[in-house]
N, C-alpha and C positions, 0 to 999 in steps of 0.2 A: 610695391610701395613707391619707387623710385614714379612709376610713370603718375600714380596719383598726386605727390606731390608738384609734376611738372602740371596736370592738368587744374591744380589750384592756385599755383603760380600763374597760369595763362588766366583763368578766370580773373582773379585780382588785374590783371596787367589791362585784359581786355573791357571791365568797367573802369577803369582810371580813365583810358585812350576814347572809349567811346559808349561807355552810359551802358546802364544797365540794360535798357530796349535790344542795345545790338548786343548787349552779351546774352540776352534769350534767344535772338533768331538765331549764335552762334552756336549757341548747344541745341539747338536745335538739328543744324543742319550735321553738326559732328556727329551726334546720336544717330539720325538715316544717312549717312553721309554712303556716297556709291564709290565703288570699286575705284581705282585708278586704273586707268586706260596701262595696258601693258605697252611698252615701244618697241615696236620690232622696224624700225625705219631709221638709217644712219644717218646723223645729222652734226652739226658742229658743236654747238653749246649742249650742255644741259643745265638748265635751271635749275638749284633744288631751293625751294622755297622755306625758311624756316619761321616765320611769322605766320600767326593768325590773323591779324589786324589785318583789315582787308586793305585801306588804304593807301599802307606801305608799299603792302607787296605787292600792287597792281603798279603804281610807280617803280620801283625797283625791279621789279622781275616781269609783267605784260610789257609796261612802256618801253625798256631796254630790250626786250625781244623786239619789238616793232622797228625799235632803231636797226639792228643787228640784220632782220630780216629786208629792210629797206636797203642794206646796202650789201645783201649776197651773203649774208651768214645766215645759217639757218639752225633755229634753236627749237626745244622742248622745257617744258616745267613740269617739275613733280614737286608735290609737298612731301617734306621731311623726312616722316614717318613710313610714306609708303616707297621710297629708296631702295630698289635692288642691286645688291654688287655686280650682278649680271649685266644688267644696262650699262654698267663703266664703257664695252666694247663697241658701244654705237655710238659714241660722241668722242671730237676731238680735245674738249675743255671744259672743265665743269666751273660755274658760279653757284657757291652756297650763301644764300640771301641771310641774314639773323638766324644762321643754323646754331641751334645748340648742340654738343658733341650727343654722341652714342656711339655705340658697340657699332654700329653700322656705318657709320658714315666715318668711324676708324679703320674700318675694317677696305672701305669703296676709297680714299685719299689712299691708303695705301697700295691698294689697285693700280689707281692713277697715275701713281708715281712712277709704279715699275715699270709702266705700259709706254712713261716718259711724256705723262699729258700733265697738260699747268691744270691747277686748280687755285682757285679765284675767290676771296672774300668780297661779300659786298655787303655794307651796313649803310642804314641815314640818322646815325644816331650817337649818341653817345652811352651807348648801354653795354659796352664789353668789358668794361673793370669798373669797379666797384667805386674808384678812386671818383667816376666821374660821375656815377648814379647817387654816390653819397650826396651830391647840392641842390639834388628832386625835392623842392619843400613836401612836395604830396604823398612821398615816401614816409615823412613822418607823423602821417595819419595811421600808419598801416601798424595789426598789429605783430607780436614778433614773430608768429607762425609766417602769417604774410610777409613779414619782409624777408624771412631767410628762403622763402620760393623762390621770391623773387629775386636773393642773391644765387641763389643756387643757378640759377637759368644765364645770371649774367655772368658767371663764371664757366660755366658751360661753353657761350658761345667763345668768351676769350679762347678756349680749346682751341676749338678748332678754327677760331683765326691764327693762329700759332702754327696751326700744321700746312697753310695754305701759302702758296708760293709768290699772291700778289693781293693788294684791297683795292677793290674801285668802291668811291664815294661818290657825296653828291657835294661834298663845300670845304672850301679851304682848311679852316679849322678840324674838321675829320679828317684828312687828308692829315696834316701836321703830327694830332696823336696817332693815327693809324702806324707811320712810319716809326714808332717805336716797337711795334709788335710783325711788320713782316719787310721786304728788301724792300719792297718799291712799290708806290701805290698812285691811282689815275683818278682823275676826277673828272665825271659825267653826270651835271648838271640833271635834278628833275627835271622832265619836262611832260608836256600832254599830250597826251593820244591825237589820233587821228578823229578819233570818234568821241571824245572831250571838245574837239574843234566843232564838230556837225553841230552836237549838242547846242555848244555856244552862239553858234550861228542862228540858229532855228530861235533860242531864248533871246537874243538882239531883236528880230524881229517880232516875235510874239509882246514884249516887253510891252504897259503901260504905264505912263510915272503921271502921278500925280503932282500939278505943278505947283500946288499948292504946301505941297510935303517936300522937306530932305530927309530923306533917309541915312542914317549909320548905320553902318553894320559890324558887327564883331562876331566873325565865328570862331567861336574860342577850339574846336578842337579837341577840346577834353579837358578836365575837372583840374588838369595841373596848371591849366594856363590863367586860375584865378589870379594868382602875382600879378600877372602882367596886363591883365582889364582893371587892376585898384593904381595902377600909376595912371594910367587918364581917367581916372573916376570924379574925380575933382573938377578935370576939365569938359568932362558929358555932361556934369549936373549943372555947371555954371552956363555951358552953352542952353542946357535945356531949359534953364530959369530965362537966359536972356531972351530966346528963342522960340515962340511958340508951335512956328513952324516946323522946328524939330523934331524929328523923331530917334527912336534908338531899337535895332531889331536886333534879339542875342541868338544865337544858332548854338547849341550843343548843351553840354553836359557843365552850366556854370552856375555859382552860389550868386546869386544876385543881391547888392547890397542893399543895406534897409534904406540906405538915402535918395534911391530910385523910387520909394513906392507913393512919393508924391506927382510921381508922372506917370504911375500906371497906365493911364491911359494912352499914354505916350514910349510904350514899351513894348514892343512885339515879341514874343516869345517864340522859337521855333526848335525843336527840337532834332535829333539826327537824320538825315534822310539819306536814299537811298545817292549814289555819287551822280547817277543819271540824271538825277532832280535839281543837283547842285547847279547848276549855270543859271536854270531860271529862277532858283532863290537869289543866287548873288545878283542877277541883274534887275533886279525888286530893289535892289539899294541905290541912293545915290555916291555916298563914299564908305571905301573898304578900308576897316579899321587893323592895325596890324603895329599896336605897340610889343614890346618885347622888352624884358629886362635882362641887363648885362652880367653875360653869366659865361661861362667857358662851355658851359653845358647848350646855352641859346645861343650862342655862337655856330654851332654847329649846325642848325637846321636851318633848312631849306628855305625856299622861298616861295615854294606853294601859294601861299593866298595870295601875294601878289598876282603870279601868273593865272591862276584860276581867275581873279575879277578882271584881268588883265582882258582874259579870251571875250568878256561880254562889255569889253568899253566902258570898264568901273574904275576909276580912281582908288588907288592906295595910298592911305598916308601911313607910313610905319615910324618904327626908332632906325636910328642911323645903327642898329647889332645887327652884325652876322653876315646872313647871306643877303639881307635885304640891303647892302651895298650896292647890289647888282641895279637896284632901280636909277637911273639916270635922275638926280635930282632938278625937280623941276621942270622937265622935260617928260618923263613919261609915271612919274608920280611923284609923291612928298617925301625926304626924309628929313624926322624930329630930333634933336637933341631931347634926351629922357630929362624933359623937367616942364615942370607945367608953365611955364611961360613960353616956352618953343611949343608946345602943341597944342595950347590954346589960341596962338594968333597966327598958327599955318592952320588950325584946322576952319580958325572961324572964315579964314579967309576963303578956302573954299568951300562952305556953305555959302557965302555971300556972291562967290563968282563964278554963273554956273558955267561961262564961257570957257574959264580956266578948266574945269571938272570936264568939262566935253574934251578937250584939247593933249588934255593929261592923258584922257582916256584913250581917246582913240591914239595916239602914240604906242599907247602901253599895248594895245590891241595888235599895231602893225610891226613892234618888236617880238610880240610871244609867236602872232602867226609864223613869220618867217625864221624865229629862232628857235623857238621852246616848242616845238611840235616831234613826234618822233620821226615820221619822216623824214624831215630837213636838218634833222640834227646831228642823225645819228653817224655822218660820215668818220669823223675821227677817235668816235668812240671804238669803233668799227677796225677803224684802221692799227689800233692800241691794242685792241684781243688779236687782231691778226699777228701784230709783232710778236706778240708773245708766244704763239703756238708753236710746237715742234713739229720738223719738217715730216709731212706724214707721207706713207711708202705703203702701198697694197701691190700685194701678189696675187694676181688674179691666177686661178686656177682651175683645171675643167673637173677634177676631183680632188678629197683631201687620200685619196688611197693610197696607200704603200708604194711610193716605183722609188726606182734611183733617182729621179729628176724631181719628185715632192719631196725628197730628204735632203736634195741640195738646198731647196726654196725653203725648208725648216730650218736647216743650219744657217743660210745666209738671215732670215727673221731674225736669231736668236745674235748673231753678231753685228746685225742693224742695229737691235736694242739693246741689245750691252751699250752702243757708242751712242747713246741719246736720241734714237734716231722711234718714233710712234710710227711703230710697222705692226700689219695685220695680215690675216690672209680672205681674199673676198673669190669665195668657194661657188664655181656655176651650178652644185648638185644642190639637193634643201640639205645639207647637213651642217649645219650649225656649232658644229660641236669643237670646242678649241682643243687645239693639238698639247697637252700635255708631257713632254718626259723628261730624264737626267737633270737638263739644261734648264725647263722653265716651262712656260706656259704661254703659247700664244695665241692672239685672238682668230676667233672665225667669224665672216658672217658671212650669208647666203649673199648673190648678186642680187634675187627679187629686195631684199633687204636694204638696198642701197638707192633704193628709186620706191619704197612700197605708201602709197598718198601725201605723197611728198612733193610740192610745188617746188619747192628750194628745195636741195640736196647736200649731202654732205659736200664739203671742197676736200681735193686729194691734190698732195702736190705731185703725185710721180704714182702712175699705176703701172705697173711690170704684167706685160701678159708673160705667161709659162709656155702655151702651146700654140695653134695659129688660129685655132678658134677663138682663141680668150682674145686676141687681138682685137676683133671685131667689138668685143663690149666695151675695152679700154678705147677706141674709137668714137664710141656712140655715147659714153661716159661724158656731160656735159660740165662737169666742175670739176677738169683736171688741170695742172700746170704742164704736165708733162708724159709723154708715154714713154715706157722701153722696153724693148722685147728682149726677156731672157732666152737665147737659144740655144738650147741641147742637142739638138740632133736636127737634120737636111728632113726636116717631115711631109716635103713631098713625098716620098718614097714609104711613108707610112703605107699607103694605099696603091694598092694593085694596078698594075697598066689597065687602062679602060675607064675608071673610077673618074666623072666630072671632079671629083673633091683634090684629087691632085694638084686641079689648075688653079683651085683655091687656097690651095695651103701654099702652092711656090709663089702667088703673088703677095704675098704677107712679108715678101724678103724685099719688095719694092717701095715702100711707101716713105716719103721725103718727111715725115713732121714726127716721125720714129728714133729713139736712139736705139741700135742695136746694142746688146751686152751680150757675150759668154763667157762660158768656162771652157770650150775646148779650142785648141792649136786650129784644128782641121775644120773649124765650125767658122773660127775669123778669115782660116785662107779662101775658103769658097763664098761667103760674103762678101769677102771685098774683091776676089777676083771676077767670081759670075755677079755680081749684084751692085758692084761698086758702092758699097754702104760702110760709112765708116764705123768701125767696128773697136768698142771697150773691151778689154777680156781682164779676166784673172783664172790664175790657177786652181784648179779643184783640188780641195783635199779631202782628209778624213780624218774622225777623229778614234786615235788609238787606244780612247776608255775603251770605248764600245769593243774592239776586235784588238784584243790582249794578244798577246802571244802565247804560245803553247806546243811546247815541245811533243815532234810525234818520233814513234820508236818503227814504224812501218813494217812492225811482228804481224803477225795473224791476218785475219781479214785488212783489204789495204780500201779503206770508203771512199768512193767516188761521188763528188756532189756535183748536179746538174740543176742547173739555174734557168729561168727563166720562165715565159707565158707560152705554153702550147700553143695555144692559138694566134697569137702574134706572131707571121710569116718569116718580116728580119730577124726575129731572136732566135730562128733555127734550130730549136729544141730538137723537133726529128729529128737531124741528124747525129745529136750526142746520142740519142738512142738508139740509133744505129748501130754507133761503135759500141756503147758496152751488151747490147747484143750479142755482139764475138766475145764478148771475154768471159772467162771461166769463173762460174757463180761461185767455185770453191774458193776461189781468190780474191773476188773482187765484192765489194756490198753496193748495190747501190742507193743512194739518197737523191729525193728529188724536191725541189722547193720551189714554190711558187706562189707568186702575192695574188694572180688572177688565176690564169687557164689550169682544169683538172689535167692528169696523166689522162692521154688518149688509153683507147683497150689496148693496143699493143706493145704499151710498153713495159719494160720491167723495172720494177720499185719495189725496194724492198722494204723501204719508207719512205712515203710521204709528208711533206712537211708543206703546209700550206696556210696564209696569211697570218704569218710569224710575225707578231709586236717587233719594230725595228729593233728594239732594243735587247730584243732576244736573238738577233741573226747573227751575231757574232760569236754564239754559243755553238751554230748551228757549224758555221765554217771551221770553229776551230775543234769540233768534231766529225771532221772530214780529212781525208789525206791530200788529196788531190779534187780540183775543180778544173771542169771541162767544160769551156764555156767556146759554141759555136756559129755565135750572133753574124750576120751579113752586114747589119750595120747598126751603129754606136755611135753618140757625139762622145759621149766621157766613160768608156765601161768600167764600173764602178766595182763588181764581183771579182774581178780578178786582182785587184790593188784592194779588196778585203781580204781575199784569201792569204796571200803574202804578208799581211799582217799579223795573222794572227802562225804563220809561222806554215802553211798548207806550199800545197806546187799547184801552176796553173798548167796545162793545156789549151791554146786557142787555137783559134782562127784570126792572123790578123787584119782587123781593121783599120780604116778611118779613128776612131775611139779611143782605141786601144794602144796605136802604135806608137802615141805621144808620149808613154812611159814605159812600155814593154819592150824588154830585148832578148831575141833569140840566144836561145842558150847562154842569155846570161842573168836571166830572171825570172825566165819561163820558159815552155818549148810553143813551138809554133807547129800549126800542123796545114797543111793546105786543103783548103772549104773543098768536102767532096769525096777526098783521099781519105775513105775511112781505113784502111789496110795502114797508112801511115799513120795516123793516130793510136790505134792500137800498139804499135812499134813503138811510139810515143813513150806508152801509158806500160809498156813491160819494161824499158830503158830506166825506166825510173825505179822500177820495181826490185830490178837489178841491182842498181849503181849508189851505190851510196853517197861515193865522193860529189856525183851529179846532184843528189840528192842536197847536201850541205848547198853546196853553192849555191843552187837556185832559191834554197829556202832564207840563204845570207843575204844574196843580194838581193832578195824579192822583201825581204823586211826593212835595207836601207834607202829604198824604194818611197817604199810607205813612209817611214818614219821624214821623208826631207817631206810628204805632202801632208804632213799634221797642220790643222785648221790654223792651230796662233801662228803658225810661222809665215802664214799668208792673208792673216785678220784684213791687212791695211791695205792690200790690194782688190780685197772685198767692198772694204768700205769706198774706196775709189770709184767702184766700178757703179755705186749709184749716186755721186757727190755732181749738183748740177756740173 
């Protein structure tokens, strides 16, 4: 019921504005109207269009793209209706044009908001309370079905200018009441296309005037602007009695009065045409008429017909209301005091001086070209969405899959955006899928997604590669402010002695227009000693929801959990399989986990536990007694400062990684890479000792608990702050 009445509202709205002709070809084209193009290309703005009226929106939402994209913004448009809340993650800031609310577009601001992006009201009108549509005389034609649509819609769009965080206009007086419904509000002037100018130019030349004829023109614009052609009505007819050379041409949807139809033949009728047609209609005239009554409502609008006859060397004579301020009086057109004695002797004056009408004109011509174009205009409009954006932050990444180093880049996202901060994650695999859990929801999008027919791209202010490969995209990335390489781990040594790829990933530590960032001690000292690269760091933590603590009694079977990728050489899984090899099955259980590589054949498992939801891994350790973790190399080893959390013993190897918070026999036991005869020793002492036992599991939880996430938030936020 709800959508029929808005689409009786729009019919009523759309014959006032522009005549029943265009309200056939609009339901026309609604009725077969095509798909909307899906967006899978990340770009800056998104337009959503909430008018029908073609007029408006092509001003307000094509012509304001044209600006935006003239000076490095790069935007998209979709109508209202077809709005998905999914598309929220490909754009930095949305403008809703005369959107009236819905479930949906409550549903996508809300999005926006959390994601930390501005959304933007844009209106040219005075149609968002009622207060201001009440002084439409043409409203009181209508009858009460129609007018309460048509409040319904204009209390609608109030909505959702209420829920929007800024209003751009096009005229002072918009600007003024807007600033009672949102903080702060911009004003960006109508202005004309690129291809409104071709038009123009092409209808200057084609143009023939009969020197024997002046022409008037009045294109009323729609059936409400009758008020304001009966204030020079008096001064047409007296011109056209004195005048035979006269003429008068009405363009649109207007009641013509009876006291013209003594000069019928002196009348030209033309009805709406398509806007492509419009420059060589207006330049068929010799002056552009453009009275207005004084109204808080007329104040408001724009200054269109000026600029429109303006582009084809046409003379404006308007009333001194509103935006037609803007014409420089006497210089690049006429403005009237509303009374018939000012607009009968500025107007007769130029019918009489056609030197003056050429002079006016071509002024008016050399101010809209240079001014009122979107190309040449759009600089500070440009520069006004730009202020407002929040600073955006991508985590480029070679997959979204399960490691220790995507769960740091999820925890650090999710305390970006807590502090205001429009962070995503820009995924090199095609998976699309945003990372969900506890904490929130973050966005994903593909790389091909960031470049997919896209001339202009999105702008990022700070793209963070994760690995040494992602380097190269953030490199090749041409609308970024900034790069910084988050680095976990010395990833030359990823790859095997022999491996050309080595010399690729050690040169990734050299590049001068990089800021380096980490989380580990031993990841800053060999940066800045082998690399000389000055180096950001914060400390890694963990959070304690996830991996509780939990009391073990080490009765019965005693679980041994082994961590890691088989097939990842550094993370030296063989040889934890090694050692519980020696040990006696009657004793010992063992668990194996792993987010990639399967258990080789030879190993012994007596569970597998394999691409475990993060948020189930802390169920996993905290049923386990003991974790043996035998990695060769680590920036941050992350399993052994779980285990101690949740209240488990470690056994390692120590590393580079690991040595930053592990201490022999006093938080863990250390075993030497290799010495599996010692590990075993290890792993029975424990078995043993109970008093050992307390200790390690005491001191390995106060361990943990000093690296809980909030106690190191502001060192995070630090470590991406220009």
């Amino acid at each position: 019921m709800g959508k029929v009445k808005y689409l009786a509202e729009k019919s009523c709205e759309t014959i006032a504005e522009e005549g029943v002709t265009e309200f056939i070809k609009k339901t026309g084209r609604y009725l077969f109207k095509v798909k909307p193009k899906t967006y899978q290309s990340c770009k800056d703005i998104l337009f959503i269009n909430g008018c029908w009226l073609s007029h408006p929106a092509r001003y307000r939402v094509e012509h304001q793209m044209e600006q935006l994209n003239a000076n490095g913004i790069s935007s998209d448009m979709v109508f209202y209706e077809d709005l998905n809340v999914k598309t929220e993650k490909f754009y930095r800031a949305f403008v809703f044009f005369r959107c009236p609310i819905t479930n949906t577009i409550k549903e996508f601001i809300e999005k926006a908001k959390y994601n930390n992006k501005v959304v933007f009201y844009d209106i040219d009108d005075l149609v968002f309370d009622e207060k201001y549509t009440k002084t439409i005389k043409y409203l009181q034609t209508l009858s009460k079905e129609e007018l309460d649509n048509y409040y319904d819609g204009v209390k609608r769009m109030k909505e959702t200018l209420k829920l929007c965080d800024y209003a751009t206009t096009s005229t002072e007086t918009l600007s003024n009441e807007l600033k009672k419904y949102v903080k702060e509000t911009y004003i960006n002037r109508n202005v004309a296309s690129e291809k409104m100018l071709e038009l123009s130019l092409n209808a200057i030349k084609k143009v023939k005037r009969d020197e024997n004829k002046i022409i008037l023109g009045y294109l009323s614009g729609s059936i409400t602007h009758n008020a304001d052609f009966e204030l020079i009505f008096p001064v047409i007819k007296r011109l056209m009695s004195e005048k035979e050379n006269v003429y008068l041409k009405l363009v649109g949807e207007l009641d013509i009065p009876e006291g013209l139809k003594e000069f019928e033949n002196r009348v030209i009728i033309e009805k709406f045409i398509e806007w492509q047609k419009l420059p060589d209609l207006i330049a068929s005239i010799d002056i552009n008429l453009a009275p207005l009554e004084e109204s808080l409502f007329n104040n408001a609008k724009s200054e269109n017909k000026w600029t429109e006859a303006s582009l084809v060397k046409v003379v404006t004579i308007a009333s001194d209301v509103g935006a037609f301020k803007v014409i420089n009086n006497n210089i690049d057109g006429i403005l009237c005091e509303n009374t018939e004695k000012d607009w009968y002797n500025k107007l007769k004056n130029l019918i009489e001086n056609k030197d003056l009408r050429t002079t006016l004109g071509s002024n008016a011509f050399e101010r809209t070209r240079k001014n009122y174009i979107t190309t040449y205009s759009g600089y500070h409009y440009a520069k006004y969405i730009k202020s407002k954006l929040t600073k955006s932050l991508a985590f480029v990444l070679p997959t979204t899959n399960i490691s220790g180093g995507v769960n740091v880049i999820i925890k650090h996202c999710h305390i970006l955006r807590k502090h205001g901060f429009d962070v995503f994650i820009i995924n090199m695999d095609n998976n699309e899928q945003n990372i969900i859990n506890n904490e929130g929801e973050i966005n994903v999008i593909t790389a091909e997604e960031t470049n997919k027919k896209s001339k202009i791209i999105c702008n990022i202010d700070t793209l963070v590669a994760s690995l040494w490969s992602t380097l190269y995209y953030c490199l090749k990335y041409p609308n970024k402010n900034n790069i910084s390489y988050l680095v976990q781990n010395f990833e030359t040594d990823f790859m095997k002695y022999g491996n050309y790829m080595k010399q690729v990933a050690n040169s990734t530590y050299s590049f001068n227009n990089v800021n380096y960032l980490t989380i580990s001690k031993w990841c800053k000292s060999w940066l800045e000693n082998d690399f000389e690269r000055k180096v950001k760091s914060a400390l890694n933590g963990i959070n304690l929801e996830k991996f509780p603590f939990h009391k073990r009694d080490f009765k019965g079977k005693i679980k041994i959990l082994i961590e890691g990728n088989s097939s990842d050489y550094y993370k030296n899984v063989d040889e934890s399989f090694k050692i519980v090899e020696e040990l006696d099955k009657n004793k010992y259980e063992i668990h194996y986990l792993s987010y990639q590589g399967e258990p080789k054949k030879w190993y012994y498992v007596d569970k597998f536990l394999h691409k475990v939801p993060y948020d189930e891994v802390g169920k996993i350790y905290a049923s386990c007694d003991i974790l043996i973790k035998s990695s060769i190399l680590e920036s941050f080893s992350y399993p052994p400062l779980e285990m101690m959390a949740t209240g488990g013993i470690v056994i390692v190897v120590p590393n580079d990684g690991n040595k930053e918070y592990l201490r022999d026999n006093v938080n863990c036991l250390f075993y030497e890479r290799g010495n599996i005869k010692e590990a075993i020793a290890k792993i029975e002492q424990i078995r043993k000792d109970k008093n050992l036992r307390e200790k390690l599991i005491n001191e390995g939880l106060k361990t943990a608990k000093n690296r809980e996430w909030s106690k190191i938030e502001k060192e995070i936020i630090n470590l991406y702050k220009d």
